[in-house]
MDAnalysis code that builds the backbone (N, CA, C; Angstrom):
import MDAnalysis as mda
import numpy as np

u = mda.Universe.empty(495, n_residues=165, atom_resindex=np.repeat(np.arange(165), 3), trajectory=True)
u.add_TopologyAttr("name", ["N", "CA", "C"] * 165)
u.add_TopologyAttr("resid", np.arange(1, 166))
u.add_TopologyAttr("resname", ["UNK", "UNK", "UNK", "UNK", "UNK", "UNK", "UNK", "UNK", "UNK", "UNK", "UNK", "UNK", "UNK", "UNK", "UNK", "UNK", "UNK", "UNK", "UNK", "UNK", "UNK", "UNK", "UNK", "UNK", "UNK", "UNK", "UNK", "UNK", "UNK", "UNK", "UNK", "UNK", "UNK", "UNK", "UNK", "UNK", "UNK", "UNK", "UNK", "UNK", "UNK", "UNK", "UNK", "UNK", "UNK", "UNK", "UNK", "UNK", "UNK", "UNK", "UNK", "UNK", "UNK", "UNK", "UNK", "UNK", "UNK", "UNK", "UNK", "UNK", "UNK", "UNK", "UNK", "UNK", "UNK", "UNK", "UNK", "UNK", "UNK", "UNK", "UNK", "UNK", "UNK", "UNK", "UNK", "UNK", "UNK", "UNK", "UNK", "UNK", "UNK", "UNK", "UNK", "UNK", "UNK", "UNK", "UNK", "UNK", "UNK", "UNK", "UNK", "UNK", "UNK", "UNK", "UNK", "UNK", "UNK", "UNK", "UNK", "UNK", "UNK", "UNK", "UNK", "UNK", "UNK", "UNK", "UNK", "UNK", "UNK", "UNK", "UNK", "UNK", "UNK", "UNK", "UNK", "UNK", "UNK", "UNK", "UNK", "UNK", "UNK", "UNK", "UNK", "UNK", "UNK", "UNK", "UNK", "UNK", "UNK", "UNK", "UNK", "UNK", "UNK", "UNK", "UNK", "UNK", "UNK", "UNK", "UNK", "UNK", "UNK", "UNK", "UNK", "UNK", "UNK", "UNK", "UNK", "UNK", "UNK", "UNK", "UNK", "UNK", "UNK", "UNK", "UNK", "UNK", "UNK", "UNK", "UNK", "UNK", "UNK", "UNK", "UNK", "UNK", "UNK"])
u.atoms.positions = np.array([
    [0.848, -1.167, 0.000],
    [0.000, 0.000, 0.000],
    [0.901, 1.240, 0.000],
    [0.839, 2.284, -0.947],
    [1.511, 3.397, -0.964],
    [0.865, 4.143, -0.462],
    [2.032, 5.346, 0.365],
    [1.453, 6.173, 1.223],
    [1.490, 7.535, 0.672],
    [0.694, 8.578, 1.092],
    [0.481, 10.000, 0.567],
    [1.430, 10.220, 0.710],
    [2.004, 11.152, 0.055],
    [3.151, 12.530, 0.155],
    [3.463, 12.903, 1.514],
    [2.182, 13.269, 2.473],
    [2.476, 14.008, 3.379],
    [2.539, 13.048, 4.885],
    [2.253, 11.433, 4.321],
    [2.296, 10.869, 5.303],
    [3.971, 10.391, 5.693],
    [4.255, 10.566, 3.961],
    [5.783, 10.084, 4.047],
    [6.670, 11.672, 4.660],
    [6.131, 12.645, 4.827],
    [6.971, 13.211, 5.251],
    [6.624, 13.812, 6.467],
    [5.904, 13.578, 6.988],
    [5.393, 13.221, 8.514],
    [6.111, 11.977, 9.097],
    [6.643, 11.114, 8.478],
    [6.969, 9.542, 9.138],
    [8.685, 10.118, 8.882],
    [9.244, 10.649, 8.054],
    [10.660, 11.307, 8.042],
    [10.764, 12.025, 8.873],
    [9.615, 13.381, 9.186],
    [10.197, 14.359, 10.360],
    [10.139, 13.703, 11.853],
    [9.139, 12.326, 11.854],
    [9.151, 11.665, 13.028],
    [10.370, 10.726, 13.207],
    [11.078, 10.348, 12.034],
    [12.145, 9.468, 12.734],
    [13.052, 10.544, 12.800],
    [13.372, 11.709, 12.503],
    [14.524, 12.710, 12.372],
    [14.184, 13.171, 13.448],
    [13.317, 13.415, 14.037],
    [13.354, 14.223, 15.181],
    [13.905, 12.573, 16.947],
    [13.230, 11.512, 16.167],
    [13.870, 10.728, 17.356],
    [14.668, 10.404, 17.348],
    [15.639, 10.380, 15.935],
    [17.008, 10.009, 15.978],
    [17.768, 11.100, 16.554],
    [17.733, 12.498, 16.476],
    [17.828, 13.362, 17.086],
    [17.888, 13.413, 18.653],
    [17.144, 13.549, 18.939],
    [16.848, 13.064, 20.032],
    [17.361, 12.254, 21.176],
    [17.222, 11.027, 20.241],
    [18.096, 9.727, 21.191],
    [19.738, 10.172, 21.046],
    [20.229, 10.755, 19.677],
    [21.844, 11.032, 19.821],
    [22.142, 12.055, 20.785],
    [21.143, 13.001, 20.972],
    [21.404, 14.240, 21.976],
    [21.544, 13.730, 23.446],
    [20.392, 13.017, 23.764],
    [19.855, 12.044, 24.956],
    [21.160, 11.238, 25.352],
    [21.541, 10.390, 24.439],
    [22.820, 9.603, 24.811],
    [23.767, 9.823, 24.531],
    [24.506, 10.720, 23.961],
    [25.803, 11.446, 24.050],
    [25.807, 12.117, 24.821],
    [24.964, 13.479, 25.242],
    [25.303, 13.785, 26.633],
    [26.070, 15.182, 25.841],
    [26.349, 15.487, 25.170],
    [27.774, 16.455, 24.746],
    [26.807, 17.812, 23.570],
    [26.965, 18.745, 23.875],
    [26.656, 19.767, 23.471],
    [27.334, 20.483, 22.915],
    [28.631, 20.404, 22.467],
    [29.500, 21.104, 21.759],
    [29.109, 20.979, 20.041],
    [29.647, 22.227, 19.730],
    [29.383, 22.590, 18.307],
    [29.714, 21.317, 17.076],
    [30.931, 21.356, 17.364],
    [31.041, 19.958, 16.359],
    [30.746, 18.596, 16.772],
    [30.336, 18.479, 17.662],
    [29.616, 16.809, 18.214],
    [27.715, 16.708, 17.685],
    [27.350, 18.121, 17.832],
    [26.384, 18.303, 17.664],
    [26.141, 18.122, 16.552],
    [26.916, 19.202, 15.049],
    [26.913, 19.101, 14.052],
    [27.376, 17.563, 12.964],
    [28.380, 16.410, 14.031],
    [28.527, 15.326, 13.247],
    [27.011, 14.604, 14.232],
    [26.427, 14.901, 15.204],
    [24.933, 14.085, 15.241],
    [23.996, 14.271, 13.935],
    [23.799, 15.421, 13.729],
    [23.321, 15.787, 12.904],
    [23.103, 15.128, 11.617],
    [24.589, 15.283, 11.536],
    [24.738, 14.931, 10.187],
    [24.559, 13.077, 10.068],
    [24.864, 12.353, 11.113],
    [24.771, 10.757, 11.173],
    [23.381, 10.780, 11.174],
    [22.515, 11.441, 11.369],
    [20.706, 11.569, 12.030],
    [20.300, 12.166, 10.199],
    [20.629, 12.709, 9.713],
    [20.725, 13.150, 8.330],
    [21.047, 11.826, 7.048],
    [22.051, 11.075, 7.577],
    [22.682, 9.996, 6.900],
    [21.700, 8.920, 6.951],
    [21.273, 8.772, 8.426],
    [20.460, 7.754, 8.176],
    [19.014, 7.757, 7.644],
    [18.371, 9.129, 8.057],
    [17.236, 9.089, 7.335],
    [17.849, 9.081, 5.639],
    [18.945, 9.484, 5.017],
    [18.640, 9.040, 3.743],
    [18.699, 7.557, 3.747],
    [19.436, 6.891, 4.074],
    [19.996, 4.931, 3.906],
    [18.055, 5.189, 3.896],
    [17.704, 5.167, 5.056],
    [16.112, 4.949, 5.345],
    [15.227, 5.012, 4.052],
    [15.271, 6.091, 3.625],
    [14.284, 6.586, 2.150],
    [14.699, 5.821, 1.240],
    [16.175, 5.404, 1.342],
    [16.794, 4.725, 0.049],
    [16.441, 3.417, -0.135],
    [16.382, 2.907, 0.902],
    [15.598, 1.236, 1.409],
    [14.304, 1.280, 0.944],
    [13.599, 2.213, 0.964],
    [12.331, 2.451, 0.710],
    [11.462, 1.779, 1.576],
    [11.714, 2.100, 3.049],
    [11.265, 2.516, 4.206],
    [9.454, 3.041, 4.313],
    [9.755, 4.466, 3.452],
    [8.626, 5.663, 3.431],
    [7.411, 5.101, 3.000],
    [7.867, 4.292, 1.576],
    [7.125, 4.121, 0.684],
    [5.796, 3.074, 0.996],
    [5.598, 2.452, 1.991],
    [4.884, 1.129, 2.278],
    [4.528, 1.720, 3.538],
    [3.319, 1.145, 4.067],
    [2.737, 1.511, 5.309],
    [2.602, 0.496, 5.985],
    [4.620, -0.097, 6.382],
    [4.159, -1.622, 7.215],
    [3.746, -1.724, 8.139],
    [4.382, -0.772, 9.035],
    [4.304, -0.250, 10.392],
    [2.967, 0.656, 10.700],
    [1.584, 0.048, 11.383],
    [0.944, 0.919, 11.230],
    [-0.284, 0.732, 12.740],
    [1.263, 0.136, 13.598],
    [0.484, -0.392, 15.183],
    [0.443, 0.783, 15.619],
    [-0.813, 1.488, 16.019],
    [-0.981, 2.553, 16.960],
    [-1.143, 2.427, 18.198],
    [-0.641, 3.367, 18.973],
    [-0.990, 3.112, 20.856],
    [-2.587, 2.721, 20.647],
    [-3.260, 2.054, 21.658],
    [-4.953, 2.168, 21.785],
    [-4.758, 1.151, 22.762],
    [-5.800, 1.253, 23.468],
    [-6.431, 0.920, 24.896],
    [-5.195, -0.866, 24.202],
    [-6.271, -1.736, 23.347],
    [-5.897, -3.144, 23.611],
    [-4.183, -3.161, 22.878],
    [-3.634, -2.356, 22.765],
    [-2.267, -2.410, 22.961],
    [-1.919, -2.200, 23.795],
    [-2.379, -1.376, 25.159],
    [-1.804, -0.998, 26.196],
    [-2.105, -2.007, 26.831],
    [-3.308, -2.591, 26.812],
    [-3.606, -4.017, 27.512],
    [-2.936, -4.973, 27.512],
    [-2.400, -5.293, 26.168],
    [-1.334, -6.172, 25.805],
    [-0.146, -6.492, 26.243],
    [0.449, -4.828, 26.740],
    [1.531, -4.719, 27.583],
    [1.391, -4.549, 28.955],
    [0.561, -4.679, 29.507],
    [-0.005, -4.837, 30.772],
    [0.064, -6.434, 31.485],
    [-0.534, -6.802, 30.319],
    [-0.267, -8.486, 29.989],
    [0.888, -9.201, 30.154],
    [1.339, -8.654, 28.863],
    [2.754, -9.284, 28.835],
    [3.722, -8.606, 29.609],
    [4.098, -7.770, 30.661],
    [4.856, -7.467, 31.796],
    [4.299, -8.441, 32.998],
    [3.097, -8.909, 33.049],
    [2.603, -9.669, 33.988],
    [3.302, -10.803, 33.756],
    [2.905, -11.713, 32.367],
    [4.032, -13.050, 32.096],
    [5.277, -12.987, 32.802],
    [5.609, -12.204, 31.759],
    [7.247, -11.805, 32.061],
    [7.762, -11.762, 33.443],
    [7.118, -11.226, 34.564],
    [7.116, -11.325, 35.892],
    [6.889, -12.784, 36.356],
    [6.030, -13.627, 36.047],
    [5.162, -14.497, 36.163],
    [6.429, -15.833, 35.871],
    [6.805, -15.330, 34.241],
    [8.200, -16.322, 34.246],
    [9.320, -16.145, 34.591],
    [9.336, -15.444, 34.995],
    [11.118, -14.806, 36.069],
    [11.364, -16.054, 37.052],
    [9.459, -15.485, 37.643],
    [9.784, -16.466, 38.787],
    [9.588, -17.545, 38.734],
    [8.985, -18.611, 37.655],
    [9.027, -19.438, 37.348],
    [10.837, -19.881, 37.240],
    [11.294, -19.554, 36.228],
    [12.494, -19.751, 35.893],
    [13.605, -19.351, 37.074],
    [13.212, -18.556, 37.979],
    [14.077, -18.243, 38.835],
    [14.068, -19.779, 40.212],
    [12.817, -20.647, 40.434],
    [12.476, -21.583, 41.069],
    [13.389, -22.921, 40.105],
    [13.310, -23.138, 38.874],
    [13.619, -24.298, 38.476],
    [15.331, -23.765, 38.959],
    [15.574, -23.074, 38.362],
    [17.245, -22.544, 38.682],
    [17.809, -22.695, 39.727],
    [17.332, -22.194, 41.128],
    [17.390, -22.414, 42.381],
    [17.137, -23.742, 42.669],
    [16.376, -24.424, 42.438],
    [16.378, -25.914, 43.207],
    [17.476, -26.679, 42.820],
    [17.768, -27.173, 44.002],
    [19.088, -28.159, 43.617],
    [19.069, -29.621, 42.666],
    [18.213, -29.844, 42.571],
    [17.764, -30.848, 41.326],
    [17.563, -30.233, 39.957],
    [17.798, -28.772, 39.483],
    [17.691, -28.411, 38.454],
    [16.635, -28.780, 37.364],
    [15.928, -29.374, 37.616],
    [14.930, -29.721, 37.336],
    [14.099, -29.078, 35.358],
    [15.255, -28.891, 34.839],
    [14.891, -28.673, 33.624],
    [14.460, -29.702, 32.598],
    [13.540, -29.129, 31.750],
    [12.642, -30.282, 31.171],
    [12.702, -29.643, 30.047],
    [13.754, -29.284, 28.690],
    [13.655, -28.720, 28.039],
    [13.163, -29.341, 26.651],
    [12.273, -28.283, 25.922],
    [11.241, -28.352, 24.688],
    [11.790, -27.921, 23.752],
    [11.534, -28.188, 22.830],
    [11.708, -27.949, 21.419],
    [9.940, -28.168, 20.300],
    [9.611, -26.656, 20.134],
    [7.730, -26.613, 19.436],
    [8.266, -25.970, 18.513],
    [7.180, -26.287, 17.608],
    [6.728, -25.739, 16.606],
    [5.366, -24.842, 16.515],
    [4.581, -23.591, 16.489],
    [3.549, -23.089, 16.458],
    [3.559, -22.440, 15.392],
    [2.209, -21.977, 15.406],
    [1.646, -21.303, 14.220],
    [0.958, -19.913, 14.525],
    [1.578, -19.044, 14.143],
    [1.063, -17.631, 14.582],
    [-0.513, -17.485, 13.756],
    [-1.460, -16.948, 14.536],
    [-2.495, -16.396, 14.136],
    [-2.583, -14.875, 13.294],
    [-1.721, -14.118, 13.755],
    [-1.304, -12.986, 13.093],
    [-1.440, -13.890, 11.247],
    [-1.358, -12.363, 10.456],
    [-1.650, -12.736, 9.169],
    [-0.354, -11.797, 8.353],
    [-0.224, -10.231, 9.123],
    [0.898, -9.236, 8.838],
    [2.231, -9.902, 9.701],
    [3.194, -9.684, 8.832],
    [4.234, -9.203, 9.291],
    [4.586, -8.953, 11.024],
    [3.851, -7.786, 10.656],
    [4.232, -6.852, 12.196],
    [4.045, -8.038, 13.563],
    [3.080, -8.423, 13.229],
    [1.839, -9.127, 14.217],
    [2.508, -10.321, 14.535],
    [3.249, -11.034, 13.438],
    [4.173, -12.254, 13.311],
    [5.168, -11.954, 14.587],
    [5.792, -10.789, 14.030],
    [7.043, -10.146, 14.507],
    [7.068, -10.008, 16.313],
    [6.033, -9.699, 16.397],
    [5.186, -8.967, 17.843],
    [5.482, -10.112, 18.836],
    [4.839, -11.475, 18.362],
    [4.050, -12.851, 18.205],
    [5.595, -13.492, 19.320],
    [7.023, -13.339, 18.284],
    [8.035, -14.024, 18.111],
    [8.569, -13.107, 19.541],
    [8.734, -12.010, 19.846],
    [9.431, -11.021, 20.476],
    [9.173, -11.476, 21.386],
    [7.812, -11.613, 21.861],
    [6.770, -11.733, 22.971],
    [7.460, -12.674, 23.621],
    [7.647, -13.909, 22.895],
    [7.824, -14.878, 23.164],
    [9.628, -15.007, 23.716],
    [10.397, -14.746, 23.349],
    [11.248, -14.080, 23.698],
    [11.689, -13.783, 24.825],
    [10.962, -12.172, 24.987],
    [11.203, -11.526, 26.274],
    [10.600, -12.147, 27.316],
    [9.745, -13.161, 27.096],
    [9.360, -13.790, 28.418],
    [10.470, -15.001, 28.906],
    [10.942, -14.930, 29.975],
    [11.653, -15.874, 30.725],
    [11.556, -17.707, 30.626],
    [12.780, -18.181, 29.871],
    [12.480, -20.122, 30.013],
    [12.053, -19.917, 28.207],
    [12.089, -18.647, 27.200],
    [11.227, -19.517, 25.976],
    [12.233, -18.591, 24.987],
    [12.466, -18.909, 23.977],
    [13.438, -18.042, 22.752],
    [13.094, -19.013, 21.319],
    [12.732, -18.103, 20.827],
    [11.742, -17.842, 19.660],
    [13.767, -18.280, 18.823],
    [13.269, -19.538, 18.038],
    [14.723, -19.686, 17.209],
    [14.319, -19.240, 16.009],
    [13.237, -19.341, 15.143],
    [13.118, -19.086, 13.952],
    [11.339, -18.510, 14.089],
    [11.350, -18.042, 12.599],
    [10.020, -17.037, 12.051],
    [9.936, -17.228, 10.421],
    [9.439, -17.949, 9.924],
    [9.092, -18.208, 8.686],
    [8.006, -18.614, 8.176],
    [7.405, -17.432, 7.351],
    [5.962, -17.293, 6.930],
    [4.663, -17.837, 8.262],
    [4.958, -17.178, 9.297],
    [4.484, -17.104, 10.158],
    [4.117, -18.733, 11.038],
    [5.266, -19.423, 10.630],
    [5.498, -20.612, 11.600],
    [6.875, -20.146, 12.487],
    [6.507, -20.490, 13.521],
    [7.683, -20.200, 14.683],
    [8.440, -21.517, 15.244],
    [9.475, -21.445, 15.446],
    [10.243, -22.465, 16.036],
    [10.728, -22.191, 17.909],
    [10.659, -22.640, 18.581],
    [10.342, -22.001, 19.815],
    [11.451, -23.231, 20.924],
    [12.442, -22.546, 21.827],
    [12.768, -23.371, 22.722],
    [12.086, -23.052, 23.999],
    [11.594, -24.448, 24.753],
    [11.377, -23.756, 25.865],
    [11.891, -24.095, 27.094],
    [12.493, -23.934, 28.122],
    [13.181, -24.678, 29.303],
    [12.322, -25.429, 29.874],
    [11.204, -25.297, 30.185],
    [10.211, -26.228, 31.008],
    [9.212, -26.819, 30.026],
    [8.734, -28.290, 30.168],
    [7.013, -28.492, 30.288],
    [6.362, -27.088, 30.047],
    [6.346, -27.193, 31.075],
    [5.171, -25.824, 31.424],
    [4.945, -24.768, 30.531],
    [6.507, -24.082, 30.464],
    [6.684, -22.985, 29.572],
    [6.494, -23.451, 28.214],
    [6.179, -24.512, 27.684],
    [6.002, -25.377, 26.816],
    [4.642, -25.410, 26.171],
    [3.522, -25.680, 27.305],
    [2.934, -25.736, 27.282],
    [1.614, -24.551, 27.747],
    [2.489, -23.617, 28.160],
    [1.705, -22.537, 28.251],
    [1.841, -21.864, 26.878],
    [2.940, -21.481, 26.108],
    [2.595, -21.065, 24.819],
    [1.717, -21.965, 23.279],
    [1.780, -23.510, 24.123],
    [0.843, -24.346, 23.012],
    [-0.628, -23.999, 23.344],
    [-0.932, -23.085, 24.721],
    [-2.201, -23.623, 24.931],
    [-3.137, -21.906, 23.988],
    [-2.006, -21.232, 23.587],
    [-2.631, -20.294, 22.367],
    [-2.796, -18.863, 23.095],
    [-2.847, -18.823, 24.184],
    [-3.029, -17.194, 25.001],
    [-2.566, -16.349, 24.403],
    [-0.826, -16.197, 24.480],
    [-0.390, -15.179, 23.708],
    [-0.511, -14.954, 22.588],
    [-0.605, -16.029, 21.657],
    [-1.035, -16.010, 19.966],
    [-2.191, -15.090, 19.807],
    [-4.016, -15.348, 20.884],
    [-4.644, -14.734, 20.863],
    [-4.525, -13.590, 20.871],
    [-4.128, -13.072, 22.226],
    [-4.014, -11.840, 22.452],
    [-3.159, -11.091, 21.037],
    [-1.973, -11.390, 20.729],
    [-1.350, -10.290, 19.672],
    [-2.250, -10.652, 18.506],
    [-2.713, -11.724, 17.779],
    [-3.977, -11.638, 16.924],
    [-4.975, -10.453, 17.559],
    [-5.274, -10.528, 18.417],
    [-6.390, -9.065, 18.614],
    [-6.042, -7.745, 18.536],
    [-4.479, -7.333, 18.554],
    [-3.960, -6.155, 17.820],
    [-4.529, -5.606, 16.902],
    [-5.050, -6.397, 15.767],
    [-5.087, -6.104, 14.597],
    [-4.424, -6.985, 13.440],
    [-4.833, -6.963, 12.684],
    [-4.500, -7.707, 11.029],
    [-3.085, -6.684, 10.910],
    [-2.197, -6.652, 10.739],
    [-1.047, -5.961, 10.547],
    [-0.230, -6.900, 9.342],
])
């Protein structure tokens, strides 16, 4: 899907101003020529960006809204949820690991949603997403459990309700 003129240059002044931003933010340094080579690297990359043809496609098109915020409400809960999971098998002196090797199938249909799907999975504690291809996932997991909590479809649901992306 091609995007208007003015959306593509609304989505340029938004990454120029955060690349900006983040170089100012994390360098820390305000001098004339540190400033002026940020600049210019924050300049460099929005071209590589346009040149990739970045602008041109509207892949990216997850907006904040309530059931995204829900989502991450959610998934900080897991994530907590498997710490301590994973922090119990670790600690016991029987080590007690029961490690998995799945295969799933993302419900997502976009890209993004795939992408989301795999991360998720990821950042939660005991599970690492090995592969992503055409929206089949390859998944390790340290426990049963953690095994079987991502077969039983929760998280798939939930980032399917994002949106079609």
């Amino acid at each position: 899907m091609k995007k208007n003129p003015a959306a593509t240059l609304r989505g340029m002044l938004m990454l120029l101003c955060f690349l900006a931003a983040a170089w100012v933010l994390w360098s820390g340094h305000f001098d004339p020529l540190l400033l002026g080579l940020g600049a210019f690297s924050c300049l460099a990359t929005l071209v590589i960006v346009w040149r990739m043809g970045y602008f041109n496609r509207e892949i990216f098109a997850l907006t904040i809204s309530l059931r995204l915020l829900t989502y991450w409400g959610w998934l900080i809960k897991e994530i907590v949820m498997s710490s301590l999971a994973v922090t119990k098998v670790v600690l016991n002196p029987r080590l007690p690991i029961s490690a998995r090797y799945i295969e799933l199938k993302a419900s997502a249909v976009g890209p993004i949603g795939q992408v989301i799907f795999a991360n998720s999975i990821t950042l939660t504690p005991g599970t690492l997403t090995l592969d992503l291809h055409q929206g089949e996932l390859k998944v390790h997991a340290l426990t049963q459990e953690g095994a079987e909590d991502l077969m039983s479809g929760e998280m798939d649901r939930r980032v399917a309700s994002l949106g079609d992306r």
